[in-house]
Backbone as CSV, one residue per row, in Angstrom:
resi,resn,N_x,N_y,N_z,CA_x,CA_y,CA_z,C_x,C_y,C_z
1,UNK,0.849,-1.200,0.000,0.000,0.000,0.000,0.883,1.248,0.000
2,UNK,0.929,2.614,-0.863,1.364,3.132,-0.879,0.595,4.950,-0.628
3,UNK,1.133,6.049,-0.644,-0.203,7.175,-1.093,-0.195,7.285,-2.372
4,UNK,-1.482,8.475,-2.349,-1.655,8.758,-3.370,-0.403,9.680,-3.841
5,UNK,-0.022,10.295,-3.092,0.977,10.915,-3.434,2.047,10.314,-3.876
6,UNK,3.181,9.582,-3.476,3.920,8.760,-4.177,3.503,8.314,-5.678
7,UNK,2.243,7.543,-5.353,1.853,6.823,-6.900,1.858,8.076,-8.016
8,UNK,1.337,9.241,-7.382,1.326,10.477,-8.775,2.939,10.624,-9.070
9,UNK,3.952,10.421,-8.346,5.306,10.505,-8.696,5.938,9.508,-9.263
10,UNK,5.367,8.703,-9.347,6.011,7.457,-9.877,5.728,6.750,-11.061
11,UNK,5.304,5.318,-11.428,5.401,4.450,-12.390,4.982,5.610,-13.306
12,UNK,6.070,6.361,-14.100,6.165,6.444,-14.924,5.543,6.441,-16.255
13,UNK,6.295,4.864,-16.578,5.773,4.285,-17.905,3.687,4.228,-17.750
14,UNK,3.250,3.761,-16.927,1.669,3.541,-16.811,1.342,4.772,-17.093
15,UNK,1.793,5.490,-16.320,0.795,7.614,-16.390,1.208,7.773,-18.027
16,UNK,2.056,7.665,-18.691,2.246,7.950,-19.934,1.407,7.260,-20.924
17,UNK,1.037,6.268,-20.660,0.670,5.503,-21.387,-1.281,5.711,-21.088
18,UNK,-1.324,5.941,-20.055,-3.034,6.813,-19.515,-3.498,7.777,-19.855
19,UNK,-2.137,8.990,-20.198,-2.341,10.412,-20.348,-1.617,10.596,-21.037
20,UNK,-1.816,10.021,-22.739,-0.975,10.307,-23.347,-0.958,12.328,-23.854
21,UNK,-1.941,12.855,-23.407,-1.766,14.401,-24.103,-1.598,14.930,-22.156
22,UNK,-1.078,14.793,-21.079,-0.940,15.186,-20.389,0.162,16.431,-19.926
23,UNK,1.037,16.269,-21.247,2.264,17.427,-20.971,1.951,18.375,-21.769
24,UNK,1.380,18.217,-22.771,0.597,19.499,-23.920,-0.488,19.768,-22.696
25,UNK,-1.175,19.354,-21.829,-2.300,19.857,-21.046,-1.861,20.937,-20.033
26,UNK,-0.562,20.048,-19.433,0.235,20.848,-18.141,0.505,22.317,-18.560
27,UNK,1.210,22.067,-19.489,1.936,23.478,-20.850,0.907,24.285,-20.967
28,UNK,-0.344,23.990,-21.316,-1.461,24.860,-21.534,-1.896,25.722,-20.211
29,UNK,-1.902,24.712,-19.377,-2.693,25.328,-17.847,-1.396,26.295,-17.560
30,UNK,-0.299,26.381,-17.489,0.146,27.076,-17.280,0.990,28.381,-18.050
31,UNK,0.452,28.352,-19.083,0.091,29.826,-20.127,-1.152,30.354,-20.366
32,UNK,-2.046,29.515,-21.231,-2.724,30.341,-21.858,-4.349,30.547,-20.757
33,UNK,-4.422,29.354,-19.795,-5.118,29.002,-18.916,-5.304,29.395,-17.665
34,UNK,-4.128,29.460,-17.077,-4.164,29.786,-16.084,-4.106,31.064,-15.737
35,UNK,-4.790,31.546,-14.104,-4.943,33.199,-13.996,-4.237,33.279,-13.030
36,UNK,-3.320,34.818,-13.063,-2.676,35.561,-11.992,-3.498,36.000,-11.378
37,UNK,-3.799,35.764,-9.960,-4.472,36.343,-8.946,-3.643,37.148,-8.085
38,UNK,-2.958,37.227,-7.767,-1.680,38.796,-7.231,-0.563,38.202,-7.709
39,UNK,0.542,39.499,-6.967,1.908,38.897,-7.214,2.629,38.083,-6.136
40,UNK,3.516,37.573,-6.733,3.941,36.607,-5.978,4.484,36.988,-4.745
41,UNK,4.615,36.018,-3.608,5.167,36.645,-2.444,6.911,36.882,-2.713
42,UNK,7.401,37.296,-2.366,9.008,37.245,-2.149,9.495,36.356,-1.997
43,UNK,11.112,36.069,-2.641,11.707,34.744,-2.360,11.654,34.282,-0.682
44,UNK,11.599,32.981,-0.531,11.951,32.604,0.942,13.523,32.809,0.916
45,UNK,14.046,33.153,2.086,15.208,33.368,2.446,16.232,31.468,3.509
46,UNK,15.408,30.902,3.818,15.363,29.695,4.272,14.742,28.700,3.528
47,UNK,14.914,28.273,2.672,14.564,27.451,0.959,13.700,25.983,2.436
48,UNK,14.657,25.275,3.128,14.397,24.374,3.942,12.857,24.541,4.547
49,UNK,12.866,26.191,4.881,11.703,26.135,5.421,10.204,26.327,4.898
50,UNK,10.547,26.470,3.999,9.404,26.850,2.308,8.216,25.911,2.985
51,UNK,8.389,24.266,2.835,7.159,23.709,2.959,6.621,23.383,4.580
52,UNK,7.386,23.862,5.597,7.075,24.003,6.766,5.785,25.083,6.344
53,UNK,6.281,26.546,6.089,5.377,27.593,6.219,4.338,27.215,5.258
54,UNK,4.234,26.698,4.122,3.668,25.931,3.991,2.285,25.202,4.453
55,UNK,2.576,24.563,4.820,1.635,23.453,5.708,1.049,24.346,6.985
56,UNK,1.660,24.855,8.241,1.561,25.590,8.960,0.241,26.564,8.552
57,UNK,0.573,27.215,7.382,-0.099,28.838,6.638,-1.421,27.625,6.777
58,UNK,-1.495,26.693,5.986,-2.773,25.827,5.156,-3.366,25.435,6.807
59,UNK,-2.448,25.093,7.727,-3.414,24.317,9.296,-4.116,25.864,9.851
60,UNK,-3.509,26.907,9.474,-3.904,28.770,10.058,-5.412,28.353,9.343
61,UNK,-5.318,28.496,8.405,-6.346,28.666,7.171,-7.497,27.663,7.746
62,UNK,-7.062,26.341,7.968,-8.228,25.357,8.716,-8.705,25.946,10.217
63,UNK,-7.913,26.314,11.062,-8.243,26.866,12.250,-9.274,27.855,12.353
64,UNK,-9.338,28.494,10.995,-10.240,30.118,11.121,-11.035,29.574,10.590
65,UNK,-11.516,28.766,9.215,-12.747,28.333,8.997,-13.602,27.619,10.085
66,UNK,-13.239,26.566,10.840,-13.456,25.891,11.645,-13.928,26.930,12.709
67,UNK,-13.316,27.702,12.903,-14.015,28.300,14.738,-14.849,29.667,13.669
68,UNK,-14.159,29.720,12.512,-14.986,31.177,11.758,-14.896,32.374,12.691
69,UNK,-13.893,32.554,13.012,-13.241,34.229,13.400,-12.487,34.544,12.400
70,UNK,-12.553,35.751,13.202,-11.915,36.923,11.567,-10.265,36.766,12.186
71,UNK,-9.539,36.930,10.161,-8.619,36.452,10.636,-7.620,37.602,10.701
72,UNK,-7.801,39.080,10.879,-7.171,39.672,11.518,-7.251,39.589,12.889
73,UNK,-8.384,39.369,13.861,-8.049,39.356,14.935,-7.243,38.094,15.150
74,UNK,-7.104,37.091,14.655,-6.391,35.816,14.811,-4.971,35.968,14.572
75,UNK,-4.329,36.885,13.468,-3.090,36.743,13.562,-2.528,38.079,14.125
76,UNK,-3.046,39.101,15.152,-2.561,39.458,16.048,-1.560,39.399,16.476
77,UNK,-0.424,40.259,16.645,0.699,39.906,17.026,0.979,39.022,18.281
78,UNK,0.032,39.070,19.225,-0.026,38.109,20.134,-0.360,36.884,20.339
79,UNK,-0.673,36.548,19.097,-0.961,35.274,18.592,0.074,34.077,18.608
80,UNK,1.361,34.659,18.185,2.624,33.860,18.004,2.817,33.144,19.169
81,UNK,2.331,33.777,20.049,1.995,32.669,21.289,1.325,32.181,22.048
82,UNK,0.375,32.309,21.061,-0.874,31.267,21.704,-1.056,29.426,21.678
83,UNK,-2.209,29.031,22.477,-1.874,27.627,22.124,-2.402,27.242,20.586
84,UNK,-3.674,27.851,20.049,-4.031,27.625,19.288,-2.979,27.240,17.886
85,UNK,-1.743,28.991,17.621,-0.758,28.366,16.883,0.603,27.014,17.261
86,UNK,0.162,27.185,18.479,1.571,25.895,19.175,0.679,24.382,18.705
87,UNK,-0.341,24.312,18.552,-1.262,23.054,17.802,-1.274,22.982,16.323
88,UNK,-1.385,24.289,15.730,-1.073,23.910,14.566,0.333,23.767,14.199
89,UNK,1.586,24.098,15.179,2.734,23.761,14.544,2.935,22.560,14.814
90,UNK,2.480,22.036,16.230,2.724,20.550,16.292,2.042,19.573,15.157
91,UNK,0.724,20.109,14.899,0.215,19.189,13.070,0.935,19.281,11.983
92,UNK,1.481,20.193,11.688,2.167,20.599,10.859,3.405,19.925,10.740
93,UNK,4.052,19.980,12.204,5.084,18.993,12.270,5.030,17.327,11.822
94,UNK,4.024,17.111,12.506,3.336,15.704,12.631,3.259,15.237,11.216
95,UNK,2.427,16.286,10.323,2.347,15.706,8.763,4.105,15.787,8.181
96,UNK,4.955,16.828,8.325,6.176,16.840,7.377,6.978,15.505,7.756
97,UNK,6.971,15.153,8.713,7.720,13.942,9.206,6.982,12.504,8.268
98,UNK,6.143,12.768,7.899,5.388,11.556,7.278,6.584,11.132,5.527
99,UNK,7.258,12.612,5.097,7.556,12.784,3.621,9.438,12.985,4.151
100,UNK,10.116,12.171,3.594,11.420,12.028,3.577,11.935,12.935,2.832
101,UNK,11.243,13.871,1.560,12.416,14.058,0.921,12.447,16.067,0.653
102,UNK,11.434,16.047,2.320,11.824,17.622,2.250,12.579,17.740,3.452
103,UNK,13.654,18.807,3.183,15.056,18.995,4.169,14.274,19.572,4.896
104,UNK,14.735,19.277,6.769,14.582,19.359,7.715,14.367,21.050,8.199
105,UNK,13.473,21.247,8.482,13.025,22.864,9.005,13.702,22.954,10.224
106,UNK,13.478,24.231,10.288,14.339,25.121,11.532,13.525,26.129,12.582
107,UNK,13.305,25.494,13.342,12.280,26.857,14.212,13.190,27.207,15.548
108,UNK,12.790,28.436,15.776,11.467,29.216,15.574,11.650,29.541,14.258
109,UNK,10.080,30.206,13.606,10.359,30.594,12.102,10.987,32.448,12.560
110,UNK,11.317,32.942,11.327,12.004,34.367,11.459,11.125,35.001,11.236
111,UNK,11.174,36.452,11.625,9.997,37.399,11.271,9.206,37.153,9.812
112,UNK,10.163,36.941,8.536,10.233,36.911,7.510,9.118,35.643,7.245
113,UNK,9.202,34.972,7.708,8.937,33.342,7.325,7.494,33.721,8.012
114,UNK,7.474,34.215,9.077,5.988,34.275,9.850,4.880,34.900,9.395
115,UNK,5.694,35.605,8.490,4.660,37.009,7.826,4.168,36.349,6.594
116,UNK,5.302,35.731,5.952,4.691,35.110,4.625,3.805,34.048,5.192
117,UNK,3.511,33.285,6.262,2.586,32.181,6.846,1.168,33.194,7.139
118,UNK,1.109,33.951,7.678,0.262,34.937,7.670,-0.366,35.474,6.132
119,UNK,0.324,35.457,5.049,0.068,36.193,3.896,-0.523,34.936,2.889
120,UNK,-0.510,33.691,3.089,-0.495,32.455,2.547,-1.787,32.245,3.753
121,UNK,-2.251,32.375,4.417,-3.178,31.690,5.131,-4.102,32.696,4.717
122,UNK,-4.093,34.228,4.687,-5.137,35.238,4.526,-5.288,35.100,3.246
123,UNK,-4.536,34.405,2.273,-5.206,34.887,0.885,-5.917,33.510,1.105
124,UNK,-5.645,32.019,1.774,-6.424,31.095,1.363,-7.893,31.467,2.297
125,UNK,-7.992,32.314,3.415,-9.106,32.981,3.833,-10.035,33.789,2.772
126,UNK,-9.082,34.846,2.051,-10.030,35.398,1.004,-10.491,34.711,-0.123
127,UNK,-10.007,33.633,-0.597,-10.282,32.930,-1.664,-11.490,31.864,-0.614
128,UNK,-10.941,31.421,-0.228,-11.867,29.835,0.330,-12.168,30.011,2.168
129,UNK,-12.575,31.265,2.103,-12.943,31.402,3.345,-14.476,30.958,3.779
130,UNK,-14.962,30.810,5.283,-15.639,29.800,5.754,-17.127,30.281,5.540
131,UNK,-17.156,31.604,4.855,-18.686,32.271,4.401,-19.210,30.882,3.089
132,UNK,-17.832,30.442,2.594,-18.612,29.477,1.668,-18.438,28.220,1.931
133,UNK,-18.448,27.910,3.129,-18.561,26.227,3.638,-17.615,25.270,2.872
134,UNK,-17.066,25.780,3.523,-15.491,24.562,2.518,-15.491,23.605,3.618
135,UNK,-15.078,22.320,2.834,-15.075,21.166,3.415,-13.909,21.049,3.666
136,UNK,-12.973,20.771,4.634,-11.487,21.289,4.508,-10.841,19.635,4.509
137,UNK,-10.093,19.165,4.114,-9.156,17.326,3.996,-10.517,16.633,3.542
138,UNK,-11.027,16.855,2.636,-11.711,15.740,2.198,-11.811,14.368,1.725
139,UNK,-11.852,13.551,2.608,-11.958,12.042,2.023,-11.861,11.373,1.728
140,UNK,-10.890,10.221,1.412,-11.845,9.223,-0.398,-11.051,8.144,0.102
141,UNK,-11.944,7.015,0.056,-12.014,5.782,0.661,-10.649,5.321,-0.560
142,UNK,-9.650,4.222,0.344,-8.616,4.068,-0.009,-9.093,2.844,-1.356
143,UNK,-7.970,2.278,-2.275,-8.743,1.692,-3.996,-7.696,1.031,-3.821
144,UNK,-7.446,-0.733,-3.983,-6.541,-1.261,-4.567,-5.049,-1.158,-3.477
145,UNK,-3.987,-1.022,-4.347,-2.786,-0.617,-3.572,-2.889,0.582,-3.067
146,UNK,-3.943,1.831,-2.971,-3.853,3.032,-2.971,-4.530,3.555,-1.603
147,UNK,-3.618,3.862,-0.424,-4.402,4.007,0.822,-5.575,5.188,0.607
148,UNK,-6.141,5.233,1.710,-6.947,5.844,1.749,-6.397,7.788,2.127
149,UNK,-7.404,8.759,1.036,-6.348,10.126,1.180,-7.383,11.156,1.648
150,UNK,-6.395,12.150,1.856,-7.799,13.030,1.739,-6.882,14.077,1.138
151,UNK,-8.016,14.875,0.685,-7.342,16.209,-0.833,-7.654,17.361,0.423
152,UNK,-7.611,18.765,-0.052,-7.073,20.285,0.593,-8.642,20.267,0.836
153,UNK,-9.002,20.929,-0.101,-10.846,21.405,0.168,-11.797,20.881,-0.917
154,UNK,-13.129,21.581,-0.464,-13.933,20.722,-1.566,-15.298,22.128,-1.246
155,UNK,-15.987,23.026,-2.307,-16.813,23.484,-2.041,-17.680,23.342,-3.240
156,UNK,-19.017,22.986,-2.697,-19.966,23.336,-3.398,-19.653,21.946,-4.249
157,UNK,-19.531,22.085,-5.569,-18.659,20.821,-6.287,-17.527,21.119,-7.070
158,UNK,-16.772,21.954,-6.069,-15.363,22.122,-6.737,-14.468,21.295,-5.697
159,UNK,-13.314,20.603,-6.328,-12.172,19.910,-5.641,-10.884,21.008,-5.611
160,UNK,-10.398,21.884,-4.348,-9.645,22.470,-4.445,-8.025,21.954,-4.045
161,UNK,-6.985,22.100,-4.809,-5.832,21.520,-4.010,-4.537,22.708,-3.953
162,UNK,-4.174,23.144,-3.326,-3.386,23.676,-2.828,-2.076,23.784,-3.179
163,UNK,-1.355,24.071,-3.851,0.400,23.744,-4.287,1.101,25.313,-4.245
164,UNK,1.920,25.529,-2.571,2.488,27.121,-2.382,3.857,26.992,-2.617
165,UNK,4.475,26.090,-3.023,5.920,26.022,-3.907,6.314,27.051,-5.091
166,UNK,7.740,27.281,-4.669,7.826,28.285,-5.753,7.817,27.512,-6.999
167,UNK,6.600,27.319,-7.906,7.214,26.770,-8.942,5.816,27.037,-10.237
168,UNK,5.161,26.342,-11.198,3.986,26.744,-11.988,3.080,25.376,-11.110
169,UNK,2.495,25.216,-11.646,1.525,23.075,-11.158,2.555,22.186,-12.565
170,UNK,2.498,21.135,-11.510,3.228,20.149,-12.434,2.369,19.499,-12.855
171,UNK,3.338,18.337,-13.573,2.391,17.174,-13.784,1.937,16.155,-13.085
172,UNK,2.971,15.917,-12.031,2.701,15.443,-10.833,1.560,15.625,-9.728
173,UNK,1.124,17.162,-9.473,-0.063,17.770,-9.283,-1.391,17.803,-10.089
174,UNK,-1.280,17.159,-11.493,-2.324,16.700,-12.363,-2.744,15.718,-11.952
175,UNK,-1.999,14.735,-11.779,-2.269,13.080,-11.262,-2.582,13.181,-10.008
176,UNK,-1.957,13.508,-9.066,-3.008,13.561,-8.044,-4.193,14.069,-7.977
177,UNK,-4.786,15.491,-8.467,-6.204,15.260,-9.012,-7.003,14.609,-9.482
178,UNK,-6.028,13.857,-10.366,-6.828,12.663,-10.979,-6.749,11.433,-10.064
179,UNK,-6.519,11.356,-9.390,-6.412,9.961,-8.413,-7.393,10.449,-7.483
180,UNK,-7.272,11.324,-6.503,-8.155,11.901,-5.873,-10.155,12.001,-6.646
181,UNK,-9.851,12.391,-7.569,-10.861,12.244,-8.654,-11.435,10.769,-8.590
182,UNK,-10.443,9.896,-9.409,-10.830,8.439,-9.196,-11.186,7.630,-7.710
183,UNK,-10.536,8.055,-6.848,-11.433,7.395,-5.012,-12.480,7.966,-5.297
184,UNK,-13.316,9.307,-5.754,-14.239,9.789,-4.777,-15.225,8.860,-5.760
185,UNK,-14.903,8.757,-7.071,-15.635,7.950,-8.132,-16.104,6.598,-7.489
186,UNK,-15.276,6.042,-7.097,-15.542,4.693,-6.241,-15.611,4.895,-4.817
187,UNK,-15.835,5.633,-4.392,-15.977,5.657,-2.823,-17.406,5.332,-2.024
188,UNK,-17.546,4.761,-1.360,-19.199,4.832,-0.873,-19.483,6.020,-0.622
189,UNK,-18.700,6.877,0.105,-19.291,8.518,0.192,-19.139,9.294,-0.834
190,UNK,-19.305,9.073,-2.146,-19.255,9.861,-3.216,-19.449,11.153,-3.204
191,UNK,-18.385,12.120,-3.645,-18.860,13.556,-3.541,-18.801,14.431,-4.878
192,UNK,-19.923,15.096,-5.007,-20.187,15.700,-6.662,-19.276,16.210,-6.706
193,UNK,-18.381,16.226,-7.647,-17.192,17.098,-8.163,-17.068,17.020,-9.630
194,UNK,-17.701,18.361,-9.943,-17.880,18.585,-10.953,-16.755,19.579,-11.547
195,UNK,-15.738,20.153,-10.931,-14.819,20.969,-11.321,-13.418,20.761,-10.619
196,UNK,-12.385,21.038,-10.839,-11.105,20.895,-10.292,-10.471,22.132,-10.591
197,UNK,-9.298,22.506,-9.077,-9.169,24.095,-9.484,-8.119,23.870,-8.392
198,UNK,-6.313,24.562,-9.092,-5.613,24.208,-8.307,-5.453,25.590,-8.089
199,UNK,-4.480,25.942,-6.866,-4.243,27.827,-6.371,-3.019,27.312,-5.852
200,UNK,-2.003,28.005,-6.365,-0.608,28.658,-5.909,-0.538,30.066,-5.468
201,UNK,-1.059,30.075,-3.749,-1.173,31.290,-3.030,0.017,32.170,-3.015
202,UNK,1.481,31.430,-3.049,2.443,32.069,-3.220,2.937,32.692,-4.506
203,UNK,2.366,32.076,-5.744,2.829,32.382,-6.439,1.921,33.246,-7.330
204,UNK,0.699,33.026,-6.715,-0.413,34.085,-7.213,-0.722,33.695,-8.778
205,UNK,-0.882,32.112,-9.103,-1.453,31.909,-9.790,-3.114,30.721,-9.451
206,UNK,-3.687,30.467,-10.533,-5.285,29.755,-10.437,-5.006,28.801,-11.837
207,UNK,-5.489,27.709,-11.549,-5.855,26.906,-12.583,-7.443,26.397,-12.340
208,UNK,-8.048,26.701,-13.361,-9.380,25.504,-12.983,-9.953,25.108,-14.117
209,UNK,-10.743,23.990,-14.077,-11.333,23.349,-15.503,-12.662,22.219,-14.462
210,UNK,-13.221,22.242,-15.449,-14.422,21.087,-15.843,-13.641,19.589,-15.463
211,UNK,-14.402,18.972,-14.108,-13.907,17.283,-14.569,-13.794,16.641,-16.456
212,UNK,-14.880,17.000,-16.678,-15.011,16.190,-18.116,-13.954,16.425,-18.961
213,UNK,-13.907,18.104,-18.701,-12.619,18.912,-19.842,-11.354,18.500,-19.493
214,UNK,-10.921,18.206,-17.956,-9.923,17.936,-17.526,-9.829,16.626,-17.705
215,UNK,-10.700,15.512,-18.011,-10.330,14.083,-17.946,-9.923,14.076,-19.679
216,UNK,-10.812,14.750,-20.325,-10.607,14.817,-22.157,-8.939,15.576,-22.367
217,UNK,-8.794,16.621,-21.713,-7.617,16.853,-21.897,-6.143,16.424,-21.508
218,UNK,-6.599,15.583,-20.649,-5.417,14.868,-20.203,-4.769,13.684,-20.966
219,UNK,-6.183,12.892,-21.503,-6.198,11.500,-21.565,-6.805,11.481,-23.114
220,UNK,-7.976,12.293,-23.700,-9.043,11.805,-24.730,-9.766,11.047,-24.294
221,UNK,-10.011,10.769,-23.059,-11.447,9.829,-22.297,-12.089,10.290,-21.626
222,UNK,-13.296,10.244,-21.521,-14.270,10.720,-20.784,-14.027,10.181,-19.176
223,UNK,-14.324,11.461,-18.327,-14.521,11.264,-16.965,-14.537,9.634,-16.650
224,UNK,-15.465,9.506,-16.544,-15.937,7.902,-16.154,-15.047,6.624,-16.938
225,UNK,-14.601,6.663,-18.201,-13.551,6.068,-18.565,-12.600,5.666,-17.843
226,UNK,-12.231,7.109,-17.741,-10.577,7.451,-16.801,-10.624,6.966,-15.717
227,UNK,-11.427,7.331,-15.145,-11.543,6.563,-14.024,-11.608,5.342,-13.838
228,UNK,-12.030,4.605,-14.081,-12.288,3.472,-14.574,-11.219,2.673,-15.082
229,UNK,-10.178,3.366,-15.987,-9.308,2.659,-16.387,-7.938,2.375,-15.031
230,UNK,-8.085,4.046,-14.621,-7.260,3.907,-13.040,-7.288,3.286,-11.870
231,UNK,-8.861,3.248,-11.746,-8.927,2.077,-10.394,-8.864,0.629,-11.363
232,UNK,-9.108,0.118,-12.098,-8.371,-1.134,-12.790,-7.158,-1.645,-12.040
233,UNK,-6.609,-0.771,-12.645,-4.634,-0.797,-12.728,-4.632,-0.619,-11.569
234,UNK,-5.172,-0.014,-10.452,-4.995,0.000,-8.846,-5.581,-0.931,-8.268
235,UNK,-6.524,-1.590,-8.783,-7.134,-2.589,-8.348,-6.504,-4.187,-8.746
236,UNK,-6.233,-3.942,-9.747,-5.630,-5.419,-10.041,-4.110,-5.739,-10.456
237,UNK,-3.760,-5.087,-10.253,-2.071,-5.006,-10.636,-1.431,-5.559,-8.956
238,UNK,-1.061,-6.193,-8.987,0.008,-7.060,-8.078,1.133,-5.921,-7.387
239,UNK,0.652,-4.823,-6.271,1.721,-4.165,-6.089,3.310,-4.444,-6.021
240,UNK,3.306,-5.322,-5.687,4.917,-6.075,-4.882,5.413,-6.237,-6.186
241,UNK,5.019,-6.358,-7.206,5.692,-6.552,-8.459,6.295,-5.490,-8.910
242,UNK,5.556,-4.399,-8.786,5.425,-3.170,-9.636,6.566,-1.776,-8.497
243,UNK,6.599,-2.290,-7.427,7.117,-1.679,-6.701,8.148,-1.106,-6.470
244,UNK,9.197,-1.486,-7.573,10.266,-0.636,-7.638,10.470,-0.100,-8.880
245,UNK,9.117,0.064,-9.418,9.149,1.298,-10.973,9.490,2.549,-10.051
246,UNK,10.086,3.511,-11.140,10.570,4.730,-10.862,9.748,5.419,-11.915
């Protein structure tokens, strides 16, 4: 059993052979498709600590929907020491330790680092704040070799996922949509998701599309196809075999 995450990084040869128009798709979403929503934040000065603040900014962002206070009074300068943020750094911690191959963070964070966690949590407040009932780690019953995951948010019937790396969305971040996509397809708690829409808060870009448009553009198969063809191959493929594709 592996995550979903890994599997979007890996076997290779299979995702190519699933999605064969998937790098003409990536290329697109990130020119002619995708929207600048501000400018980007400033370089991090501590590269190590990028996906700490990170994760941290995204547990801020769950904390204020959840109790639904405003999130200027929340990040208050007196906040930095409250218990409320000493819980989300311990989650925060708790999840990075799960992923080997991001270098080891450094706390306390620096003024610098705290402000951009603050600036990354308020824009995911103004975008997906709790006036519109966001479902926040949503779900999806584990498929095959593929444990069970849960994605960033989910409103209304949009699947939102989150990527604050300095970088555009990869292709790697395609496939996990689409995997995420494929559990909720087979899940007993099925949830309408009729759209997919990724946000790079740091980098102040938006991608979003249509399931259907996004399964046709990836692949040339319809939603339900795709799916279909993915839990297959997760379902019946012999992990232990397959397990040391790269």
């Amino acid at each position: 059993m592996i995550s979903e995450a890994s599997f979007a990084k890996r076997f290779t040869s299979f995702w190519n052979e699933l999605l064969p128009n998937a790098k003409n798709y990536v290329r697109l979403a990130n020119s002619v498709a995708r929207i600048s929503t501000h400018k980007p934040l400033p370089t991090p000065k501590r590269k190590q600590n990028t996906a700490f603040v990170n994760i941290l900014a995204f547990n801020l962002y769950h904390q204020i929907t959840n109790a639904e206070q405003n999130s200027i009074v929340t990040f208050d300068p007196g906040f930095r020491n409250s218990d409320e943020l000493m819980a989300a750094t311990i989650k925060s911690n708790q999840y990075l330790q799960r992923f080997h191959e991001h270098a080891q963070h450094e706390l306390p964070l620096s003024n610098f680092e705290w402000q951009q966690t603050v600036d990354i949590a308020r824009l995911l407040v103004d975008r997906y704040g709790y006036d519109q009932d966001p479902e926040i780690a949503p779900s999806f019953d584990g498929c095959g070799f593929i444990n069970r995951a849960e994605g960033d948010i989910f409103i209304k019937d949009t699947l939102i996922e989150i990527k604050s790396g300095e970088r555009s969305f990869s292709l790697v971040d395609f496939r996990q949509v689409l995997i995420y996509c494929t559990l909720n397809h087979f899940s007993k708690r099925r949830m309408d998701i009729r759209s997919v829409e990724l946000f790079n808060p740091r980098m102040g870009i938006l991608f979003s599309d249509s399931v259907d448009d996004f399964a046709r553009g990836i692949s040339s198969l319809g939603a339900p196809e795709l799916f279909a063809e993915l839990e297959s191959y997760i379902s019946s493929t012999n992990f232990t075999e397959i397990s040391s594709e790269d």
